[in-house]
C-alpha positions in Angstrom: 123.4 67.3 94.2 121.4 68.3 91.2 118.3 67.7 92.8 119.3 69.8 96.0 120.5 72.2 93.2 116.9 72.3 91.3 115.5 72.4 94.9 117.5 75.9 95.3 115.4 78.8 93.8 111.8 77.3 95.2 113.8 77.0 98.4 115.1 80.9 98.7 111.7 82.1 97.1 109.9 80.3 100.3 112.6 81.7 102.4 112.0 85.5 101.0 108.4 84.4 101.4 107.9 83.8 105.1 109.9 87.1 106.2 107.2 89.2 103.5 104.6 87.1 105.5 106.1 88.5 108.9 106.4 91.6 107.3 102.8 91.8 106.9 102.6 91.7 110.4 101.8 96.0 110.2 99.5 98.7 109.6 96.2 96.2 109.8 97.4 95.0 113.2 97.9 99.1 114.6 94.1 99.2 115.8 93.7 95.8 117.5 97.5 96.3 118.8 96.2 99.9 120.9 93.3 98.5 122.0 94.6 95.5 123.2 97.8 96.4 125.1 95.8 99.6 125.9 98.1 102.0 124.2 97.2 104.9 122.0 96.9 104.4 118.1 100.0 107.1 117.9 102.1 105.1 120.1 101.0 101.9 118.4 102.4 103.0 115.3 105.6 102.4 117.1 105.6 98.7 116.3 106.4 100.1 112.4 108.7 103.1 113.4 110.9 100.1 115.3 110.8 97.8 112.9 111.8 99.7 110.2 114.3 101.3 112.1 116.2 97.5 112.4 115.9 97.0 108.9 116.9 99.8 107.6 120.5 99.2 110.0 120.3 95.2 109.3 120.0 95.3 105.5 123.1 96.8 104.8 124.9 95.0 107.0 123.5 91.9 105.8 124.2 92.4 102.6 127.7 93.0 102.9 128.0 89.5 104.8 125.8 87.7 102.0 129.1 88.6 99.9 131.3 86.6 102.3 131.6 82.7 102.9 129.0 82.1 105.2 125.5 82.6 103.4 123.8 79.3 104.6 125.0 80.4 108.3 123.8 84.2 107.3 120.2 83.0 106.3 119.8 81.0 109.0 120.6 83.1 111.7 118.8 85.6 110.5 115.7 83.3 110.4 115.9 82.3 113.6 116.4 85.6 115.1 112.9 86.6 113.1 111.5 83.3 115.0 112.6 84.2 118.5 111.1 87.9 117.9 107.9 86.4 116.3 107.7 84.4 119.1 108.2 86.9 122.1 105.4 89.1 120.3 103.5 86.3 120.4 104.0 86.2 124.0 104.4 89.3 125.1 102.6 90.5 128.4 103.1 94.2 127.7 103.8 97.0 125.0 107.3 97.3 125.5 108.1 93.8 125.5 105.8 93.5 122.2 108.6 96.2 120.7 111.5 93.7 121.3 109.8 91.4 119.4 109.0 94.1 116.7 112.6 95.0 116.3 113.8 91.5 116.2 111.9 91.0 113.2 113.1 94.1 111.8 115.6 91.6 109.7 113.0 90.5 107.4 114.1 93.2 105.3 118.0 91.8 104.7 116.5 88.3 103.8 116.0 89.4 100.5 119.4 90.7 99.6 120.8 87.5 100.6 118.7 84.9 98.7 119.8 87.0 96.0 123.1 86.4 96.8 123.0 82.5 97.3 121.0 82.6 93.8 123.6 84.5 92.4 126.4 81.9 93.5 124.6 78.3 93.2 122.1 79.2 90.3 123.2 78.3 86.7 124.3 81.4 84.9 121.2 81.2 82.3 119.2 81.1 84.5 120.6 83.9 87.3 118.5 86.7 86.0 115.5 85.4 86.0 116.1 84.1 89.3 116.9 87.9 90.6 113.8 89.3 89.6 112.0 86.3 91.4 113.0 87.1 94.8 112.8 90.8 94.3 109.6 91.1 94.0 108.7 88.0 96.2 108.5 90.8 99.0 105.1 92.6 97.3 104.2 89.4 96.5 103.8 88.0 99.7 102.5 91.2 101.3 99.3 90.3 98.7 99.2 87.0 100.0 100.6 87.7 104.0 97.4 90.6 104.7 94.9 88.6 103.8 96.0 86.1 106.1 96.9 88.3 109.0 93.3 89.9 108.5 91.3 86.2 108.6 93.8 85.3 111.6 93.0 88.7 113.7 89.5 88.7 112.4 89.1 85.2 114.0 90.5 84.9 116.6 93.2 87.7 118.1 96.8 89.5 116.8 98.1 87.0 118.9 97.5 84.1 116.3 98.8 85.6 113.9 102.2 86.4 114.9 102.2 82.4 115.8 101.4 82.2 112.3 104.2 84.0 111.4 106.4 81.8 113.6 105.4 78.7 112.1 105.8 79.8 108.6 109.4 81.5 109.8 110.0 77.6 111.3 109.5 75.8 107.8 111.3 77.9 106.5 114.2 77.2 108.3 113.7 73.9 108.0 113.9 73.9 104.2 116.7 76.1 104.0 118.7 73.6 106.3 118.5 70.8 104.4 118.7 72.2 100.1 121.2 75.9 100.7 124.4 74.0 100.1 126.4 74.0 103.5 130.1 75.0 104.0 131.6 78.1 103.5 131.7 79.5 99.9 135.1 78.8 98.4 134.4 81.8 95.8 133.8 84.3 97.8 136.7 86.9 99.1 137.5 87.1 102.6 138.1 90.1 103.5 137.4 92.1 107.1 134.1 93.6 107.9 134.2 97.5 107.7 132.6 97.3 111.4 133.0 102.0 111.5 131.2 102.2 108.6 128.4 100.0 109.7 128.1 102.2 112.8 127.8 105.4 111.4 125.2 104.1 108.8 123.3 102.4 111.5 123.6 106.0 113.4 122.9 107.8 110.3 119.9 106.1 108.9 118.5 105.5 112.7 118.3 109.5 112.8 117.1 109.9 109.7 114.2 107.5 109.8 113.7 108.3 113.0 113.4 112.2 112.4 110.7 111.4 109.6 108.7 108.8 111.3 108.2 111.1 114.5 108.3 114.4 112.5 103.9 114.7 112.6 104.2 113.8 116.5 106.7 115.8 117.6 106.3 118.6 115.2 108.5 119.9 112.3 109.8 122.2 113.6 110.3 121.0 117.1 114.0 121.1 117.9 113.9 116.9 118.8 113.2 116.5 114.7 115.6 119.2 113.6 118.4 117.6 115.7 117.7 114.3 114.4 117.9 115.7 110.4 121.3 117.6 111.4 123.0 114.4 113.6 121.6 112.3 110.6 123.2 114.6 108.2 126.8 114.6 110.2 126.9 111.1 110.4 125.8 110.1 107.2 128.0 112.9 105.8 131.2 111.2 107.8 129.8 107.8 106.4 130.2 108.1 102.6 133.6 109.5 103.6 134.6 106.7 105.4 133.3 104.2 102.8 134.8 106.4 99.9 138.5 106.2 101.4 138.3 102.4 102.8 139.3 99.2 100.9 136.9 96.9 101.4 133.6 99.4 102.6 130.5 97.9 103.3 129.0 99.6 100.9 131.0 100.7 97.8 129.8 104.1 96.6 132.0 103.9 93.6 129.5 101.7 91.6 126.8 104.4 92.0 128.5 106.2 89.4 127.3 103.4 87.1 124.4 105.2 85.4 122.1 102.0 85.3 122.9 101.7 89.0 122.4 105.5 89.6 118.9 104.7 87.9 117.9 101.4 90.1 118.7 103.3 93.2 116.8 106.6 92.2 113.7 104.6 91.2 114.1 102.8 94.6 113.6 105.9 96.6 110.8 107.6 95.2 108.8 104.6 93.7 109.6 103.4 97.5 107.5 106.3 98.9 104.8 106.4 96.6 103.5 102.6 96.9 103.8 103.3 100.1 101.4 105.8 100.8 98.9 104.2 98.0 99.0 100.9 99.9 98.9 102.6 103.5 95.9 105.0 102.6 94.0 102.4 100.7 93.6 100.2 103.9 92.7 103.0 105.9 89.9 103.7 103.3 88.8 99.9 103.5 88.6 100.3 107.3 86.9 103.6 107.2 83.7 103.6 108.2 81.1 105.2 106.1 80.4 108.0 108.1 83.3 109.5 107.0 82.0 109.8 103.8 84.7 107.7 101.9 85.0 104.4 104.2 84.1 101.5 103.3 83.9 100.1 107.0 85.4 96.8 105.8 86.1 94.7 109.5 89.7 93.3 109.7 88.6 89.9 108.6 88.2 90.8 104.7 90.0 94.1 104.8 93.6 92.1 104.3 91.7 90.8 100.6 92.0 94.7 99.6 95.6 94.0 99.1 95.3 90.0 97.2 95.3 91.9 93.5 98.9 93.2 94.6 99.8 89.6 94.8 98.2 88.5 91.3 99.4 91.6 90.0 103.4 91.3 90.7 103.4 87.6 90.4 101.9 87.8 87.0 104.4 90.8 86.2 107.2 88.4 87.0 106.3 85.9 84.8 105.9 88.6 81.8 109.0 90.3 82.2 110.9 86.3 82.2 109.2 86.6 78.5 109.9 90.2 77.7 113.7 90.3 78.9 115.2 89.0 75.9 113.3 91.2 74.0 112.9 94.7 75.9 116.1 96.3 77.7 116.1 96.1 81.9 116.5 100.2 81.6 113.1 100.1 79.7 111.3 98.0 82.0 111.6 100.4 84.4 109.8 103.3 83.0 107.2 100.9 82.0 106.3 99.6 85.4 106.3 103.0 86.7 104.1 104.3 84.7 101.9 101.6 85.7 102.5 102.5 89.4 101.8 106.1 88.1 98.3 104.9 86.2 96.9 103.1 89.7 97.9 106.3 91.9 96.1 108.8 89.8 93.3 106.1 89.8 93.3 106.1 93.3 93.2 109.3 93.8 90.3 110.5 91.5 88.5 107.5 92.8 88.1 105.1 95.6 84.5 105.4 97.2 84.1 102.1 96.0 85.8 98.5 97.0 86.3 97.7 92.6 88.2 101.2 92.3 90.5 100.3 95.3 90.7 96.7 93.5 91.6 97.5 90.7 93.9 100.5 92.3 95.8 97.1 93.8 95.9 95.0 90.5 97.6 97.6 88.5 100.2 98.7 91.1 101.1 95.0 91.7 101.8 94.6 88.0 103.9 98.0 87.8 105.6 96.8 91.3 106.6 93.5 89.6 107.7 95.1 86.5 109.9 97.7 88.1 110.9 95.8 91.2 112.1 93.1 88.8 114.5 94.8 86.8 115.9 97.4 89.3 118.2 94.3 91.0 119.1 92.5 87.9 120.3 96.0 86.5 122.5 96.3 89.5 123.5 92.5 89.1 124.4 92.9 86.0 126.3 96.2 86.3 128.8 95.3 89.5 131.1 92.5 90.6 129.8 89.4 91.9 131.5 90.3 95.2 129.4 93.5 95.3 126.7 92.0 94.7 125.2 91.5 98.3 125.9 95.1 99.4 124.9 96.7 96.7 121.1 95.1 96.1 120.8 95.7 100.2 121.7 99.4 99.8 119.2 99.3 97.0 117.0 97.8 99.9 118.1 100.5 102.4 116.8 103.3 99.8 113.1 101.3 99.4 112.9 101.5 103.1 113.8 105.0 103.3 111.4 106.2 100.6 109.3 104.2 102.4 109.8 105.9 105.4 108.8 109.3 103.6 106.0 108.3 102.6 104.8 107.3 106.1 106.1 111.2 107.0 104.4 112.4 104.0 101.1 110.5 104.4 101.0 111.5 108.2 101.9 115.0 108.3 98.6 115.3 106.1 96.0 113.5 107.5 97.4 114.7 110.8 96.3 118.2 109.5 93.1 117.0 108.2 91.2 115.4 111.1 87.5 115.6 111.7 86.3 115.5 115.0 85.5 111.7 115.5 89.5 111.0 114.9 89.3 109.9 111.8 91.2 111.8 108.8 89.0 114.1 106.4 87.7 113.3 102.8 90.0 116.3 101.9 92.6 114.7 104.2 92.8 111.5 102.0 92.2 113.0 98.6 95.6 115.0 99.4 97.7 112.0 100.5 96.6 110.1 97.1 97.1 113.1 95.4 100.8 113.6 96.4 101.6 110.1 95.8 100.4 109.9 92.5 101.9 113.5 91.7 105.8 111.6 93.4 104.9 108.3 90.8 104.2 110.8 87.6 107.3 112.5 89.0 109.6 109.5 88.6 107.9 108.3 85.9 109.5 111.6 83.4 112.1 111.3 84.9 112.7 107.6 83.5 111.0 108.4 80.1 113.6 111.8 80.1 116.8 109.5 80.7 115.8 107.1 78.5 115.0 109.0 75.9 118.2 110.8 75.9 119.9 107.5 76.2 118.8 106.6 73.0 119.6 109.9 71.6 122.8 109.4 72.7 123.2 105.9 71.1 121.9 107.4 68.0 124.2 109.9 67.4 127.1 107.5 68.5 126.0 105.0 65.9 126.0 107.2 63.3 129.2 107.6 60.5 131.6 110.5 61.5 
């Protein structure tokens, strides 16, 4: 038993691993993906719109279940759901079949929330922290290490290979988890029934909402199909917090979010969540460019996957700082620390990436900023809530990446929709805006994290002193 327990944390790390190598599986795959299955690039895009869609209705729900007995049973069905959709758009003979597959691997993005909440439960307390921040930012992590491999794969050979990659990885995985997560039901955890209305109208509401934003720059903004997805978004999400406000046992409880350093995790979530975003999304295009654009650097599929390695190195090396800095520098301080990092590498990036170092170095920094900040955000929340609130509250810090995420795409879109040159590509102007507006969204957050802490230790100040 101790050696399945020392087993554990190397176990749910490699388990968060393989579903950030899946989630790889993306924006370097859109050009081969619409010229293959002879779709436009637009309509290509759809195998992110979908799969984002699924997670962003999955990870809640999965996190309130990773509070529950069943985790072991949890983790493995959701791997093996991943598998079967790896598989079948491995297989797949056409573009709509290719989307099943797509949205079936849309759970990759509740993984995380429920490592988290096995680590939590089987993990020695010492050592519970440490193992938090781990597995949060596995997910950047892996996406250093998953597009290099997607881009050798695809380079080599065809998408095809690469999603059996995925599959295989997805498979040892599984295999691993089976036989070190502790089986059985979990004695400690409540039983208590599954708040199936509110998981509907969140699934409705977030659907709309991330629908409405991904398809805002193809349907138009002011087209009345994205207006009435905004205003149904807004009436269901609207009837959702009140739902979840006046049940006992909601799938997400909305009361801890009036615990400032929760507050603060989720905030940072959203708009740190859009701003890496578009930094990541615009600096593959840029690698991919060709030069006659006058900013690619015409980088073929094979090595453009490498542009995003120093994210790897950066949040893994991150990780292992803030293990040393954590007994010595408050979780609420880390924050501001890695987004000013973030903040540093998008104003990099946006004064200069005409050459492959720049974008390099772009990567390093916001990899280190990513694992600073990603780091503390879930062990802020861990160690503000109940251990039964665990699960749902990290996945709704999960949701609120995603959703940043998703505006980012919007935001990245709408402009270099606007800013095409006549060969279909985006203009230099084009690019230099969506860089601009993501590092402008990082500074953003940044004062807004150096503001509250500052005033937080105002506050302590002036409480400390004699009255």
């Amino acid at each position: 038993m101790t050696k399945r327990r020392s087993d554990l944390m190397p176990t749910l790390v490699y388990a968060a691993l393989s579903t950030a190598i899946v989630s790889s599986l993306g924006m370097l795959l859109v050009p081969s993906i619409s010229r293959e299955m002879d779709v436009s690039v637009s309509t290509a895009q759809w195998m992110l719109t979908v799969n984002l869609l699924v997670g962003a209705v999955a990870t809640p729900i999965m996190g309130r279940l990773s509070d529950g007995p069943h985790k072991k049973r949890l983790l493995m069905s959701a791997l093996s759901i991943i598998l079967i959709g790896s598989i079948i758009a491995a297989v797949s003979p056409n573009f709509t079949v290719f989307l099943v597959g797509r949205a079936l691997q849309g759970l990759t993005y509740g993984v995380v929330p429920v490592t988290i909440a096995l680590a939590r439960r089987y993990v020695r307390s010492d050592k519970v922290q440490f193992s938090i921040s781990s597995l949060s930012v596995t997910v950047s992590t892996g996406i250093g290490i998953g597009y290099p491999l997607t881009g050798i794969i695809a380079g080599l050979f065809d998408f095809r290979f690469a999603f059996w990659f995925a599959a295989l990885f997805v498979v040892t995985a599984i295999a691993v988890v089976f036989r070190v997560v502790p089986a059985g039901p979990d004695k400690r955890a409540p039983r208590v029934p599954f708040d199936y209305t509110g998981a509907v109208l969140l699934g409705l509401g977030l659907g709309a909402l991330l629908l409405g934003i991904g398809e805002g720059p193809n349907w138009g903004w002011g087209s009345l199909w994205t207006n009435g997805a905004f205003m149904f978004a807004a009436a269901v999400l609207t009837a959702w917090v009140r739902t979840e406000l006046r049940t006992p046992h909601p799938l997400v409880n909305l009361q801890v979010l009036r615990n400032g350093q929760v507050l603060l995790a989720n905030g940072t979530a959203v708009g740190l969540g859009a701003a890496m975003y578009i930094g990541l999304s615009i600096s593959s295009l840029v690698a991919q460019a060709p030069t006659s654009t006058g900013y690619g650097i015409a980088m073929p599929i094979f090595w453009a996957g490498f542009v995003m390695f120093p994210l790897s190195v950066g949040s893994f090396g991150a990780n292992r700082l803030v293990r040393r800095l954590a007994r010595r520098i408050r979780l609420a301080t880390l924050l501001p620390i890695g987004a000013g990092m973030i903040t540093a590498a998008g104003i990099l990036l946006w004064f200069a990436h005409a050459e492959l170092w720049e974008i390099l170095i772009g990567m390093l920094v916001f990899g280190l900023g990513t694992g600073s900040s990603y780091a503390a955000m879930p062990a802020l929340i861990a160690r503000s809530v109940a251990a039964n609130e665990l699960g749902s509250s990290v996945s709704f810090n999960q949701v609120l990446r995603t959703v940043g995420s998703s505006f980012g795409t919007a935001a990245s879109g709408a402009v270099l929709a606007a800013n095409m040159a006549p060969d279909l590509h985006p203009t230099g102007a084009g690019i230099n805006a969506t860089f601009a507006i993501g590092a402008i969204l990082c500074l953003t957050v940044f004062i807004s994290l150096l503001t509250h802490l500052l005033m937080t230790h105002i506050r302590r100040q002036s409480q400390a002193l004699p009255h």
